[in-house]
C-alpha positions as CSV (number, residue, x, y, z in Angstrom):
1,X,0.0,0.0,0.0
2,X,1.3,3.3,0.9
3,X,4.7,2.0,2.3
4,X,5.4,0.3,-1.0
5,X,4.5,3.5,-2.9
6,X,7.0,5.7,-1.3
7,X,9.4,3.3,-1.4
8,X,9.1,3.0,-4.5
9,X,9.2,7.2,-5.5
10,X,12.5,7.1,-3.3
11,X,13.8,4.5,-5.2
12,X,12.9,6.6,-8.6
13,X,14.9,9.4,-7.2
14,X,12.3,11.8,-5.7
15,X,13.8,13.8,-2.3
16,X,13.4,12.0,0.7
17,X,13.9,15.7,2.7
18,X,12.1,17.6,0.1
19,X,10.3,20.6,2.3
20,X,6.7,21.6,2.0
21,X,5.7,25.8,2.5
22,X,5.7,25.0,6.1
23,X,9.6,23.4,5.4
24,X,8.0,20.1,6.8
25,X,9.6,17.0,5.3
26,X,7.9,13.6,4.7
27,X,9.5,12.5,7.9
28,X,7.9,15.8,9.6
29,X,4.9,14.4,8.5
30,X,5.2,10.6,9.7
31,X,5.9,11.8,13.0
32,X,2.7,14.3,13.4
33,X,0.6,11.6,12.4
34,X,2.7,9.1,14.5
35,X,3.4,6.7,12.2
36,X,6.8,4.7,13.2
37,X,6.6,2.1,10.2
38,X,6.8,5.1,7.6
39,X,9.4,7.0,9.9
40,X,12.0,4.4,9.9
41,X,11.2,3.7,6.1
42,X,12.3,7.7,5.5
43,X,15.1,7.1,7.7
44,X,16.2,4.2,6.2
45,X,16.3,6.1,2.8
46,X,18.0,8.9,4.0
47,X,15.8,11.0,5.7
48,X,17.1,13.9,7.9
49,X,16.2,13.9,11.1
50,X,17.5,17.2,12.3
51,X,15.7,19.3,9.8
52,X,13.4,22.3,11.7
53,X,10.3,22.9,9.9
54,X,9.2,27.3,10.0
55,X,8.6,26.5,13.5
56,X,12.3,25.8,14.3
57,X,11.0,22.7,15.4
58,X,12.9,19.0,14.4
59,X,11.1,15.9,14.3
60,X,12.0,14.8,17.5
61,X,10.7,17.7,18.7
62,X,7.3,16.6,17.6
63,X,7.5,13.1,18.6
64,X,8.3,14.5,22.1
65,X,5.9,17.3,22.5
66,X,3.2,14.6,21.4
67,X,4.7,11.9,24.2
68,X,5.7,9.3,21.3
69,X,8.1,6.7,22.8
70,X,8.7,4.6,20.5
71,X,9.2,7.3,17.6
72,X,11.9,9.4,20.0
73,X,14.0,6.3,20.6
74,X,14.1,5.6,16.7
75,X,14.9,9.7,16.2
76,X,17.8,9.2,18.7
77,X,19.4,6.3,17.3
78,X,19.6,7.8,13.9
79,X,21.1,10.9,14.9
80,X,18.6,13.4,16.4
81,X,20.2,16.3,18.3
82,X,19.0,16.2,21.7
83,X,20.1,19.4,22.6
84,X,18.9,21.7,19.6
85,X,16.8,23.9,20.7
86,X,13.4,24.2,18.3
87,X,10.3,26.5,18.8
88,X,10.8,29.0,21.4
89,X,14.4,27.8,22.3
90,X,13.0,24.7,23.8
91,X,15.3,21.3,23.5
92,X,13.5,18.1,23.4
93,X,13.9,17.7,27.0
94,X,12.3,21.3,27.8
95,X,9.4,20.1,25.7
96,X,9.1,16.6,27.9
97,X,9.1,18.2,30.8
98,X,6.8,21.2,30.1
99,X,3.9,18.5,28.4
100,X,4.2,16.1,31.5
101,X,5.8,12.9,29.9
102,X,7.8,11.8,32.6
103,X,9.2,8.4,30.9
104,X,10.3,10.6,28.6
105,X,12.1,13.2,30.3
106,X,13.5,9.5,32.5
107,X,14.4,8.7,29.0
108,X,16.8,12.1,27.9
109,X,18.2,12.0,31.6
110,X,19.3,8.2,31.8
């Protein structure tokens, strides 16, 4: 279905970090509509993960103001900058804390 589809466009040659007018990239996308199967597809075809959308903010500041778990670890492992600061100079950590996701803040401190 829609995996194989945008697999396949990748494979064609179409930009993996190509920006909409908000400068939200397919991976911005996956993660707003928290969708970890299509976020470690993008990633896996060489999606950046530390490109800030108009709002300053990265992806892993989305997954993390939303409380998504699962979708932070995969951000970290492939490279997400903890420490950049997004909307409002917030990190990912100042984000945690302010929304109330304590397993994730345990997470960014352990």
């Amino acid at each position: 279905g829609c995996y194989d589809a945008v697999g396949y466009l990748l494979t064609v040659g179409c930009d993996v970090n190509r920006s909409d007018h908000k400068l939200r990239t397919p991976l911005h996308h996956a993660v707003r509509r928290s969708d970890y199967t299509m976020a470690k597809l993008l990633i896996s075809k060489g999606a950046l993960s530390n490109y800030s959308d108009a709002a300053g903010n990265t992806p892993l500041h989305i997954s993390t103001l939303h409380g998504h778990s699962q979708l932070v670890s995969l951000l970290v492992r492939s490279g997400s900058d903890v420490y950049r600061r997004g909307h409002f100079g917030a990190t990912a950590l100042h984000m945690a804390a302010r929304e109330g996701h304590d397993h994730l803040v345990d997470a960014f401190c352990g």
